[in-house]
C-alpha positions in Angstrom: 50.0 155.5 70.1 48.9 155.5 73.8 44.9 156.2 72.7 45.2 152.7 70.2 46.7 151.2 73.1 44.2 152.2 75.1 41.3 151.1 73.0 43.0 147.9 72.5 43.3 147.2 76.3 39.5 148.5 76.4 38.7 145.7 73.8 40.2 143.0 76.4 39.2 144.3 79.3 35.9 146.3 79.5 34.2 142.8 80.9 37.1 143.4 84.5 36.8 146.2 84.7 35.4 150.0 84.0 37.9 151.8 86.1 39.9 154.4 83.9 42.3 154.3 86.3 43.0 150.9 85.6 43.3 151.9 82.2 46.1 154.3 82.6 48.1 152.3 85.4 47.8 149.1 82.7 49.7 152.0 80.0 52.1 153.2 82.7 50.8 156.5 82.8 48.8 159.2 85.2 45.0 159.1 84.4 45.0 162.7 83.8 47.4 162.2 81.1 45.3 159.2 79.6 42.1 161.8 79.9 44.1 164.4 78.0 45.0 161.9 75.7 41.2 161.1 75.1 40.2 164.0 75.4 42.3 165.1 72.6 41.9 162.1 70.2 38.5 161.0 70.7 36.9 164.8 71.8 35.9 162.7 75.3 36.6 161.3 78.8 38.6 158.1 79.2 35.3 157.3 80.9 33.4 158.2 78.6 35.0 155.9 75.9 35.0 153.3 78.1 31.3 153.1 78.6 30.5 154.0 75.4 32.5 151.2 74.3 30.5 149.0 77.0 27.3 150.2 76.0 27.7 149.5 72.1 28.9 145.9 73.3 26.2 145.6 75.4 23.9 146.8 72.7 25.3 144.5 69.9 24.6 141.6 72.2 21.0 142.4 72.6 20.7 143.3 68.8 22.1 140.1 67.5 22.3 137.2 70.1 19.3 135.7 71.7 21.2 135.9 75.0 19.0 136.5 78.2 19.2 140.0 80.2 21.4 138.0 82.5 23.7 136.4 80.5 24.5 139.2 78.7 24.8 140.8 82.1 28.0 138.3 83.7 29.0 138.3 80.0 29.5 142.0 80.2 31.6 141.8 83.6 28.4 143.0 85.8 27.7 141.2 89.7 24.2 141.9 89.6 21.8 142.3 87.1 20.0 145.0 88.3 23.3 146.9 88.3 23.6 146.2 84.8 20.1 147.4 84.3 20.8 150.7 86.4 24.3 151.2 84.1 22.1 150.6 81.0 19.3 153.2 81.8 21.6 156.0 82.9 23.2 155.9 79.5 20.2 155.1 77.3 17.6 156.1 79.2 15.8 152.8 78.3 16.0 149.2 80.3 17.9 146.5 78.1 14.3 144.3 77.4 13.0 148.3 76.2 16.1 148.1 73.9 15.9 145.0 72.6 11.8 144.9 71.8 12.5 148.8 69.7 15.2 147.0 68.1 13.3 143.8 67.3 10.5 146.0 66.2 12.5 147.5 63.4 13.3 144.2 61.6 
């Protein structure tokens, strides 16, 4: 019950914040708990979901929406775009525009 709760709060609020330990305090619970709990449900990190969960937002926007880098940036609960870009690249290893023209390229 706690890990659907989770993923529901995620849902609501990955665009506030990306803190995990905001996660667990919002479920009343210690973050190493909420990590076990993850760990043991979805075989990662409460982190982990959480930017996963980011990421395939992020990348859904890009894919369907004709929403610039930015928008989709303060959309997504970033200050700066370039710290959106930065977030994006360490998990995809490409820069959103790269994303979007591979994915555009497919169609």
């Amino acid at each position: 019950q706690y890990f659907n709760d989770f993923r529901q709060i995620v849902e609501t609020k990955y665009t506030k914040t990306r803190d995990a330990k905001a996660y667990a305090q919002d479920l009343f619970i210690s973050y190493k708990h909420l990590n076990n709990i993850c760990k043991t449900v979805a075989n990662q990190t409460a982190k982990r979901f959480i930017d996963n969960y980011i990421i395939l937002e992020i990348k859904r926007k890009l894919a369907v929406t004709s929403l610039s880098i930015s928008e989709i940036c303060y959309e997504c609960g970033f200050d700066e775009p370039t710290n959106f870009v930065k977030y994006f690249k360490k998990h995809l290893s490409s820069t959103p525009i790269e994303f979007r023209e591979q994915f555009t390229r497919r169609d």
